[in-house]
C-alpha positions in Angstrom: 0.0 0.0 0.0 1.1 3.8 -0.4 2.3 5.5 2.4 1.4 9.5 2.3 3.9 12.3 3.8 1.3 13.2 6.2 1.4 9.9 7.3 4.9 9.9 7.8 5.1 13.6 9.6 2.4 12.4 12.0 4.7 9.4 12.9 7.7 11.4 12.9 5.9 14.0 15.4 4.8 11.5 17.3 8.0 9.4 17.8 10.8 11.6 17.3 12.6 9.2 14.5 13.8 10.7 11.3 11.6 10.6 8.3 13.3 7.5 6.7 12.7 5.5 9.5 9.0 6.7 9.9 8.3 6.4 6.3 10.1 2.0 6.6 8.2 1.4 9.5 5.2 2.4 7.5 5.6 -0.2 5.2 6.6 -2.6 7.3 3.5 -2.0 9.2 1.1 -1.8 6.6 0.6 1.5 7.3 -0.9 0.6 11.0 0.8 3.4 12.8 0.5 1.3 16.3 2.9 -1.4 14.9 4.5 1.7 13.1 5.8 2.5 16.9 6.3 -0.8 18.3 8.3 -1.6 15.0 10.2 2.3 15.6 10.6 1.4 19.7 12.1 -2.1 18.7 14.7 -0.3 16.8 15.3 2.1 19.3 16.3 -0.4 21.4 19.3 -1.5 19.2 20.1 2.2 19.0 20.4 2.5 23.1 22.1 -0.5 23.2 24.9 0.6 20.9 25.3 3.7 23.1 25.1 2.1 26.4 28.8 2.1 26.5 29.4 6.1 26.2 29.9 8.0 29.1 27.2 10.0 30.6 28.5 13.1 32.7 25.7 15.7 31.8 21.9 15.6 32.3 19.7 17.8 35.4 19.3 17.4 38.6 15.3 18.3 38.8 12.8 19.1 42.2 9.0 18.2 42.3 7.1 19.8 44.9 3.8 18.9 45.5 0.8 21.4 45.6 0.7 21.5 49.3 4.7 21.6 49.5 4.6 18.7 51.6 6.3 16.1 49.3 9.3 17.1 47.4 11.1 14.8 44.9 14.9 15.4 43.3 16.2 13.2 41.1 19.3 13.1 38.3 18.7 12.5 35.1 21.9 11.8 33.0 23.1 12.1 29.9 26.1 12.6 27.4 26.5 16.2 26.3 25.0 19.4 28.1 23.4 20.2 24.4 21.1 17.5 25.3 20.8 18.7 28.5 19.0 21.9 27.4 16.6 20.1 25.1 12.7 20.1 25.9 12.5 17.0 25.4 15.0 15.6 27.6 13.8 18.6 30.4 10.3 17.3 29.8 11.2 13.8 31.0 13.2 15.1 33.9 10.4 16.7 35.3 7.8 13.8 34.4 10.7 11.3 35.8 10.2 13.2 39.3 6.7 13.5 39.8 5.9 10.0 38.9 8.6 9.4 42.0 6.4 11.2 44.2 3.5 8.9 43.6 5.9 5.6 44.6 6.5 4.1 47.9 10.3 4.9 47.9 12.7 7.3 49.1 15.9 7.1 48.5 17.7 4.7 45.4 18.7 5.1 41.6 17.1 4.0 39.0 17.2 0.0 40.1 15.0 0.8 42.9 12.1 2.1 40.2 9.3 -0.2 38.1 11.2 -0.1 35.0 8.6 1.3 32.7 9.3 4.9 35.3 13.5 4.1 34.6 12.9 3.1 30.7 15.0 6.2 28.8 14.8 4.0 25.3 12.6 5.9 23.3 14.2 9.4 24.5 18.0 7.8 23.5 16.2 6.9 20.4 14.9 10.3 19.8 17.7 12.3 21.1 20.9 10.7 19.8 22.7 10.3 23.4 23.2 7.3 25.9 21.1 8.6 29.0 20.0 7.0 32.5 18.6 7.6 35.5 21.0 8.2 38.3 20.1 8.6 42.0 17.0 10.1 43.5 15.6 10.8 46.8 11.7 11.7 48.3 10.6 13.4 51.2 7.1 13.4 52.4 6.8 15.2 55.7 3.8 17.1 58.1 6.9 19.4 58.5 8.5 22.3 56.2 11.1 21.3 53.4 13.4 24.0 52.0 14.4 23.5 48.2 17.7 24.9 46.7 18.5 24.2 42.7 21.6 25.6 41.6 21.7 28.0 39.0 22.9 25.3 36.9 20.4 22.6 37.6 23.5 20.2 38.2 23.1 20.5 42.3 19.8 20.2 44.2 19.2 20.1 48.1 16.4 19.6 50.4 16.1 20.2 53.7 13.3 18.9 56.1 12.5 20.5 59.8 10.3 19.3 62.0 8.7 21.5 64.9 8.2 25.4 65.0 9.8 26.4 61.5 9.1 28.2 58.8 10.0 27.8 54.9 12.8 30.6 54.7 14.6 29.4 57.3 14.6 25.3 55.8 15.5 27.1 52.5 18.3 29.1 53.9 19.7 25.6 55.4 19.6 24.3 52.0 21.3 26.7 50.5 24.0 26.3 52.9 23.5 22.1 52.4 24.6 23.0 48.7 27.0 25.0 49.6 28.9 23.1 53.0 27.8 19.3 51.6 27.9 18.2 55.2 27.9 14.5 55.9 25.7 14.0 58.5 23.1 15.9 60.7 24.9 16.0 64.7 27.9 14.0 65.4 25.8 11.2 67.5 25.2 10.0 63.7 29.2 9.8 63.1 29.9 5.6 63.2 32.4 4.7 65.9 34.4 3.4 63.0 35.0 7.2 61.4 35.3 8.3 65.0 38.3 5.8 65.9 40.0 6.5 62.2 40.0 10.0 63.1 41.2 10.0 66.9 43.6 7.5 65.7 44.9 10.5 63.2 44.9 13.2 65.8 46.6 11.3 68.3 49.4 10.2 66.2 49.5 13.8 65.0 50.4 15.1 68.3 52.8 12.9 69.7 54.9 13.3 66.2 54.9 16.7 66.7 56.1 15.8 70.1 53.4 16.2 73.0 52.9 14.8 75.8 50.3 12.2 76.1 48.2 14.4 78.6 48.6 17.6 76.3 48.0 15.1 73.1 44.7 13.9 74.9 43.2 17.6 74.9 44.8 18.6 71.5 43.0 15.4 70.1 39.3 16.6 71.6 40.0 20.2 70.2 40.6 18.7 66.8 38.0 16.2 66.9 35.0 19.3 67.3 36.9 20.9 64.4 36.1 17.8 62.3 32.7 17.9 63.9 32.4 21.5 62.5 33.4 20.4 58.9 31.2 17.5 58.6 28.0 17.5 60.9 25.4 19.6 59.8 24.4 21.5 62.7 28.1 22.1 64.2 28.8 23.5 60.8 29.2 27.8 60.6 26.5 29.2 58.8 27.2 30.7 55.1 25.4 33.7 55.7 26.3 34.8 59.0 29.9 33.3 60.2 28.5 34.3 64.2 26.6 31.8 64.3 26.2 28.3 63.7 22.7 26.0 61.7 22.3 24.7 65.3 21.8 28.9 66.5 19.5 29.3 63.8 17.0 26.1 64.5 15.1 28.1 68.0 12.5 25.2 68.1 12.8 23.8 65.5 14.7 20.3 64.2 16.2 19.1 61.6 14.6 15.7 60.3 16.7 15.0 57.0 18.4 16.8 54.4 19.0 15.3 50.7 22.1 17.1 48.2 22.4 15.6 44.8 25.2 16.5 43.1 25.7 15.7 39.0 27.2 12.7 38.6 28.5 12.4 41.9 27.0 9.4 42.8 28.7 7.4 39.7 32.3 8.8 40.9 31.4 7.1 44.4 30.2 3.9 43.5 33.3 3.5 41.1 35.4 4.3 44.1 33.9 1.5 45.9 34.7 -0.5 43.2 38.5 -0.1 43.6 
């Protein structure tokens, strides 16, 4: 049978594929445009699989907030080049990808923790050209306040959750500073006994090289080991906008329940670095 050119720009609107491969699917599906897209979706796969290989250190970092604010999604959509990055399409997905996250009983994972249809990126590789995935992602749903900070770039996103008597500006300032301090926990009671050891093992053999008493090595390891806490716990940390005072000054009443950063690509670099 003849295949027209509207039939073929309706497929190619539809499915993103260029005009040669709508107009061969055509044929090859009698002109039924369903089998046209299976037939277009099959092939798509051999694409992504050829690509699967390449790299992927692009893509968005993208929030969903619910309409009551108290659910907020952020989750990392990768890809190859920041050209793709930019693309409607590929933005489109991103923010689809996190809302349908919202409406799922998880929290925290990548994209092996999703029903795969949610994960499934074939038919946007096939469109766009690029080996893409979907990296990590994390929900909160809360009776309390959650601050959200996306970086200018959309490559960085935070959330912050308080519980108790606190107000939106305030979570949001603490996210902001989340971006901006990456701290690694919330107090130091959440610092393993592992990390703790490691690092009084460091301090201790730090002051008796520099040749200390074990008395005056004792104290000097304590003083040290609150400077770590200030580096890495949350609320020990000095506040980016006011250097007086520190996110533990700020909370009044309030508490800090969780906080979420997701940084581009960040979570690949780990997980190959617990492969070594």
């Amino acid at each position: 049978m003849g295949i027209t050119a509207s039939q073929v720009k309706e497929l190619r609107e539809k499915t993103g594929a260029g005009m040669m491969d709508c107009k061969k699917a055509l044929v090859e599906s009698g002109g039924d445009e369903e089998k046209a897209v299976m037939y277009l979706r099959e092939k798509g796969l051999s694409k992504a699989a050829k690509k699967a290989g390449r790299a992927t250190s692009e893509g968005l970092v993208t929030p969903y907030v619910s309409a009551d604010g108290k659910t907020v999604v952020l989750s990392e959509l990768m890809c190859e080049t920041d050209f793709v990055a930019k693309n409607e399409d590929f933005q489109s997905f991103a923010q689809a990808l996190s809302k349908k996250i919202a409406g799922l009983g998880v929290t925290t994972g990548t994209a092996a923790d999703l029903p795969a249809e949610v994960a499934d990126v074939t038919d946007l590789i096939a469109k766009l050209g690029e080996n893409m995935g979907v990296g990590r992602f994390a929900k909160v749903a809360t009776d309390g306040v959650i601050g959200v900070y996306i970086h200018s770039n959309n490559k960085l996103g935070t959330m912050v959750e308080l519980k108790g008597s606190a107000d939106e500006a305030l979570a949001k300032d603490i996210a902001m500073h989340v971006a901006a301090m990456n701290p690694a926990c919330i107090s130091p009671k959440e610092l393993s006994q592992d990390t703790l050891d490691k690092e009084k093992e460091l301090y201790t053999k730090q002051a008796l090289d520099e040749g200390k008493p074990a008395a005056i090595a004792e104290k000097i390891v304590m003083g040290r080991l609150t400077k770590f806490y200030k580096e890495v716990c949350l609320l020990e940390q000095v506040f980016i906008k006011d250097d007086k005072k520190a996110i533990k000054d700020l909370l009044g009443k309030a508490e800090i329940a969780s906080f979420h950063r997701l940084a581009l690509g960040e979570g690949a670099a780990k997980n190959a670095d617990s492969d070594d």
